[in-house]
N, C-alpha and C positions, 0 to 999 in steps of 0.2 A: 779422357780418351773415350771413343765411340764403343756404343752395343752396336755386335751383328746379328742380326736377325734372319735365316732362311727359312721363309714360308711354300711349302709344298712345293721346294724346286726338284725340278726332274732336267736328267738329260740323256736324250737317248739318240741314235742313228740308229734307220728303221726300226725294227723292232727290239734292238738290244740295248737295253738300261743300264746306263752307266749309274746315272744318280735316279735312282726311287725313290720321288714324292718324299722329298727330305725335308723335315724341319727341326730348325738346330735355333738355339739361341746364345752366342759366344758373347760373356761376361766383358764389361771392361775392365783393361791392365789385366786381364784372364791372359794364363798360356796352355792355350789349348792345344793340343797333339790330336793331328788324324789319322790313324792306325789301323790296318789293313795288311792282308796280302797284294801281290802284282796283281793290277787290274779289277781291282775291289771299287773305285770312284774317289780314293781318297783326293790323289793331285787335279780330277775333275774337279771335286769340290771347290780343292781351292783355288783354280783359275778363274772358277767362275765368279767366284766374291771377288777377285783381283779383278776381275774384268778385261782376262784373258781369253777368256772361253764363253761364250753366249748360252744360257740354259735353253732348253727347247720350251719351260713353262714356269711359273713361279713366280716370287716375289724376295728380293732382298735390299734390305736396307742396313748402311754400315750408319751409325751414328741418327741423326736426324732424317737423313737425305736416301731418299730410295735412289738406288742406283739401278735397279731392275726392276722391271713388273710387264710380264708377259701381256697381261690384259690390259694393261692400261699405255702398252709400246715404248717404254720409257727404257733405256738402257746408254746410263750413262759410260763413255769410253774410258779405258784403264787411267791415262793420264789427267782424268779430272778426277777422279777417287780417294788421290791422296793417301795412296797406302805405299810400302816400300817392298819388292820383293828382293828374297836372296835366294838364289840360284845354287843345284847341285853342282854345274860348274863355275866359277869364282867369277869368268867374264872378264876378269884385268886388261887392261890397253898395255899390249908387253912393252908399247913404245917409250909408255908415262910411267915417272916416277910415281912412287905412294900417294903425295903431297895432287899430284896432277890426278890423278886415279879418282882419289877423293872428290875433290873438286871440279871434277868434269861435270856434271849432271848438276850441282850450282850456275855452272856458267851457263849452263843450257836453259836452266829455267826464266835468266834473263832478269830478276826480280833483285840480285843481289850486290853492292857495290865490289872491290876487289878487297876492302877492309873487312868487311863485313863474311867474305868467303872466308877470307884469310885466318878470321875468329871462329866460324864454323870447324873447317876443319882442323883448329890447332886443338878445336874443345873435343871433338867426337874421336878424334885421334889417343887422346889422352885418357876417353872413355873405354879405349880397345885395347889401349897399351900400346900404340905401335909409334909414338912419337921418337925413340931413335932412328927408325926406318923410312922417314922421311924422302928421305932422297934417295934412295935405293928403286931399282926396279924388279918386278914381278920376279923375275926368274933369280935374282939374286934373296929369294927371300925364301924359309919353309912353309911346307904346307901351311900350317896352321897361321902362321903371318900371311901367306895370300889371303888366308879366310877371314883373318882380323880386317885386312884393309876392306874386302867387300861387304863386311859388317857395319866397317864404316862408313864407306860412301852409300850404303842404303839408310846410314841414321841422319845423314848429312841435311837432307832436306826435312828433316822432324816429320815421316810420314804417321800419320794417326795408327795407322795396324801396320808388323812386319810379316809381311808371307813368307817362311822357309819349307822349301822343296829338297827334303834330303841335303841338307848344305855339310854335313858330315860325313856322307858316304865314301868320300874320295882319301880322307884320312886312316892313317894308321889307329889299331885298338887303342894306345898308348896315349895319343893325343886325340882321340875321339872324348875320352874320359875327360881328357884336361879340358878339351874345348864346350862338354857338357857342363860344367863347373863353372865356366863362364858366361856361356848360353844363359844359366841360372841367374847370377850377377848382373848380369847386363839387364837382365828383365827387372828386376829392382830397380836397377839407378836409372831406368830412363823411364819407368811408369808407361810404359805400351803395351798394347793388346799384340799377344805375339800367336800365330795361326802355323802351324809347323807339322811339316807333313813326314811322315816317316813309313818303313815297312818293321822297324828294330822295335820290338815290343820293350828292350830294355833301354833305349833314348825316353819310349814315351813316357815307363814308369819313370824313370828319374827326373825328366822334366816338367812336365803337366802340372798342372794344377788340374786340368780335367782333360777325359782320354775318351775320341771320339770314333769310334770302332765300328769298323766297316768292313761289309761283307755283301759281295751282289748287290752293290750299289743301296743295300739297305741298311737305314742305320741299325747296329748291333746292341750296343750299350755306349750311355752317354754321362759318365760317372768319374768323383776324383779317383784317383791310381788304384788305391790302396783295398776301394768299394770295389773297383773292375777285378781285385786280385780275389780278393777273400770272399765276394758275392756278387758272381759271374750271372748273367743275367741267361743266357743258355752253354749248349754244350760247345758250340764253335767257340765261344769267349774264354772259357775256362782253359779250351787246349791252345789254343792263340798265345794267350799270354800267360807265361811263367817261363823259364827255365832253373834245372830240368822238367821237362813237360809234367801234369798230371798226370796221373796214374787212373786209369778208367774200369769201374769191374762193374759188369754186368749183375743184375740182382733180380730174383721177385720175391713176391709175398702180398702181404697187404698189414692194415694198421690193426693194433689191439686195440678195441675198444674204451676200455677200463685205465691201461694208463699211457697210449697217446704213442708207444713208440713203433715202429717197423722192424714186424717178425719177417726176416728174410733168409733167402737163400742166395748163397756166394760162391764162388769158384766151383761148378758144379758140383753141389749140392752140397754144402757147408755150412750149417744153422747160425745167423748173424741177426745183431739187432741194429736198429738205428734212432737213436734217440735225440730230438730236435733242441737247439738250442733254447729256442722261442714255439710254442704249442702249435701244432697245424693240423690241421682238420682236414683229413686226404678229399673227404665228403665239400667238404666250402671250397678247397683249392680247386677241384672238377669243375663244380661252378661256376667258381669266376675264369678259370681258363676257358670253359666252353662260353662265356659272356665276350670275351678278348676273342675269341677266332670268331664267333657271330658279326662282332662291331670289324673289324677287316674284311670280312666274305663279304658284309653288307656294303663298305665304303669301294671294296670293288667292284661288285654289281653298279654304286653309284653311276661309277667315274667309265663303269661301259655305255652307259646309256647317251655318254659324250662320243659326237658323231667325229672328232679329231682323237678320242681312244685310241690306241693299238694294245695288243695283249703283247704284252714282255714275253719275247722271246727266249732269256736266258732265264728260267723258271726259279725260282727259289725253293730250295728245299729243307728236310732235316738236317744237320748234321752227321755227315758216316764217321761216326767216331773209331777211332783203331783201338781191338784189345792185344795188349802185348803177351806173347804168347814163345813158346821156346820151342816149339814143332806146329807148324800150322793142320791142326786135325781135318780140317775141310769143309768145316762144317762152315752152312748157309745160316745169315741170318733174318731168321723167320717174322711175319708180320706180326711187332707186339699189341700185346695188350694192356689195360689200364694197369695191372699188375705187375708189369714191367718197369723197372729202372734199370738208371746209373747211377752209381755213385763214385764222386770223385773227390780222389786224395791229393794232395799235393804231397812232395815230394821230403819235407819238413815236417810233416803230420804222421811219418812212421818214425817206430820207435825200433831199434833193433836191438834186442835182449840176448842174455845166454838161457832164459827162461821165461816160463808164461807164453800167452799167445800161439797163435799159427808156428808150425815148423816151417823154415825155410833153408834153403842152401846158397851161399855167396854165389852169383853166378859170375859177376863183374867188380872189381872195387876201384875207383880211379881218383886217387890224394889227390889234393892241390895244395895244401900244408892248412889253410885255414879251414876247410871241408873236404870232406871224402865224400863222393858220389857211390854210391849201393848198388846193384841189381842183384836182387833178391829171386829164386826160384820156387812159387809155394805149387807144387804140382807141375801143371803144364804153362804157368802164368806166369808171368815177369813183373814184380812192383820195385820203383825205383824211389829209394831214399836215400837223403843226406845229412849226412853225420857232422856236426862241428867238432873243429881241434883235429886234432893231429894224431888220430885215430885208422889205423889200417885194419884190411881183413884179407886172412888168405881165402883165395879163389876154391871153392868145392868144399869150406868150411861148413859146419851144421851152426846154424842163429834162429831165434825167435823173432815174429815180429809182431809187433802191436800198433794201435792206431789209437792217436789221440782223444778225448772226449770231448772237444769241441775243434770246429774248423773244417769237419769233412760235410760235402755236399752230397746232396741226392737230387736228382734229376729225374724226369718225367723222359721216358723212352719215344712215347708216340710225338711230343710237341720238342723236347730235347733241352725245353725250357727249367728252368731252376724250384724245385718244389722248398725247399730250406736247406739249413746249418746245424751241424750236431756233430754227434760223436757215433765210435763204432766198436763194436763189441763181435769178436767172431772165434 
């Protein structure tokens, strides 16, 4: 199966950038997820590797064969590409049975005898599961059997990558799960590079192999699942993906010299420390962050001095991250300085005690039998932890809570970007 390769594609209408000067390199038999909010460039991306959607500039090549290259005029059309999309809507011919559904887009291609269909789709049917349904038509079938058949008739023609556009949305939670399990399977037995678009931060974790995260059309973080959960690349990433969300607490101070950790202050004004899993040098990490925003301000300067430039319109910014709070005091948030963070908990990373640690008050408790969800009250602040087993808490109870010694993040307030992983002490 083919590598895709997107070299510094962009695509914009007038001044608004859908995709920002993207460049991705999608593995072969890779199943990569593009993961985003509405209107982030995810489903651009992928129409424009489909060859659905024409980039305004760039260069991409699936396999050997460039399919695009702005400069050089070359943009090969969707039907010679040889990839297979599947569609948020299923697309069924309500007229055709399963069997004819399948094999419509065989008979179109013209290349295939009628023996030869008839082996196709008795094999890609039986890949899906849906060979008793044969004969049946669309409307006599459920959801998830209409989405088997259009599973199939997109494998039918053996295209080298499958495009999926949300092909789960339309399903119930119930069989969204069941159909993720398969989604999995299916990428096994048929050895394809599968490209699959989502806005469900929990489709991507569970399918991916690698999670390609988007925001204002710029790529975010391009890492497997598990790296994008536990070492978020900045602050939009970290609050993007989990549920329940992280937990975000504003912090300053600065580093002890002599042994390396961050003396800070927390929940106004709360003496914490923050000790890194892996050593960092607040002094080295300035540096090379101020080497990263030089080498960007300089490649944009570049790329103005090109007389087909325009300046992106929809501006990229920080991340406004939300503090949870139980009475909004009103207060503004003032322009930080080097001595500014965040640091960010997940939700797994607090511990709730009857002792030790910060006081806090139960403010929320919500079972689901395998975990309990938390909302803890420490002052005026809201931290949300969860509890495994079959554990309850009454509502305006007194609990303790503490935070793990490794797993919690600290974040850099002015760039919003990821400074390390440690533990925390308050």
């Amino acid at each position: 199966m083919p590598k895709i390769v997107l070299t510094d594609v962009t695509k914009r209408w007038g001044n608004f950038y859908g995709v920002d000067h993207l460049d991705l390199v999608i593995d072969d038999c890779s199943f990569v997820t593009l993961l985003g909010p509405s209107g982030c460039g995810k489903t651009t991306t992928l129409r424009m590797i489909a060859g659905l959607e024409t980039p305004t500039s760039g260069r991409i090549e699936i396999g050997d064969q460039v399919v695009f290259d702005s400069e050089k005029g070359i943009n090969v059309p969707a039907n010679k590409r040889h990839v297979g999309f599947l569609f948020q809507n299923y697309a069924l011919w309500p007229n055709m049975t399963v069997y004819q559904n399948i094999a419509f887009g065989l008979k179109n291609l013209k290349k295939y005898n009628k023996q030869e269909i008839d082996e196709i789709v008795k094999r890609v049917a039986r890949v899906v599961k849906i060979e008793p349904f044969m004969d049946r038509y669309p409307a006599e079938l459920s959801g998830g059997q209409q989405q088997r058949v259009a599973i199939a008739r997109t494998l039918a023609p053996e295209p080298q990558v499958i495009f999926m556009d949300e092909p789960l949305s339309n399903l119930d939670a119930k069989l969204r799960l069941e159909m993720r399990a398969e989604l999995q399977r299916l990428h096994l037995t048929t050895g394809r590079t599968f490209v699959y678009v989502t806005h469900d931060q929990m489709e991507a974790m569970t399918l991916a192999s690698k999670i390609c995260l988007i925001e204002n059309g710029v790529l975010q973080q391009y890492d497997p699942p598990l790296t994008v959960y536990g070492r978020p690349n900045n602050l939009f990433v970290a609050d993007f993906v989990g549920s329940p969300s992280i937990n975000f607490i504003e912090a300053a101070g600065a580093q002890n010299a002599e042994s390396g950790d961050m003396l800070l202050t927390v929940f106004d004004g709360k003496p914490a420390s923050f000790r890194f899993t892996k050593a960092v040098s607040m002094g080295a990490w300035r540096e090379e962050e101020k080497r990263a925003a030089d080498a960007v301000a300089q490649a944009k300067a570049e790329r103005a001095k090109d007389k087909k430039n325009v300046e992106k319109g929809n501006v990229d910014k920080v991340f406004d991250y939300q503090i949870m709070r139980v009475e909004d005091d009103g207060s503004v948030k003032r322009e930080p300085t080097e001595n500014d963070y965040v640091i960010g908990v997940r939700p797994e990373m607090i511990e709730i005690a009857e002792e030790g640690g910060l006081e806090a008050e139960v403010y929320s408790a919500m079972p689901t039998g395998m975990e309990t969800t938390v909302r803890v009250r420490v002052g005026n602040f809201l931290l949300t932890g969860v509890v495994f087993g079959g554990v309850t808490y009454e509502i305006g109870s007194k609990v303790h809570v503490k935070f793990k010694k490794e797993g919690i993040m600290l974040f850099s307030r002015i760039s919003g970007k990821l400074i390390g992983t440690g533990g925390l002490d308050v």
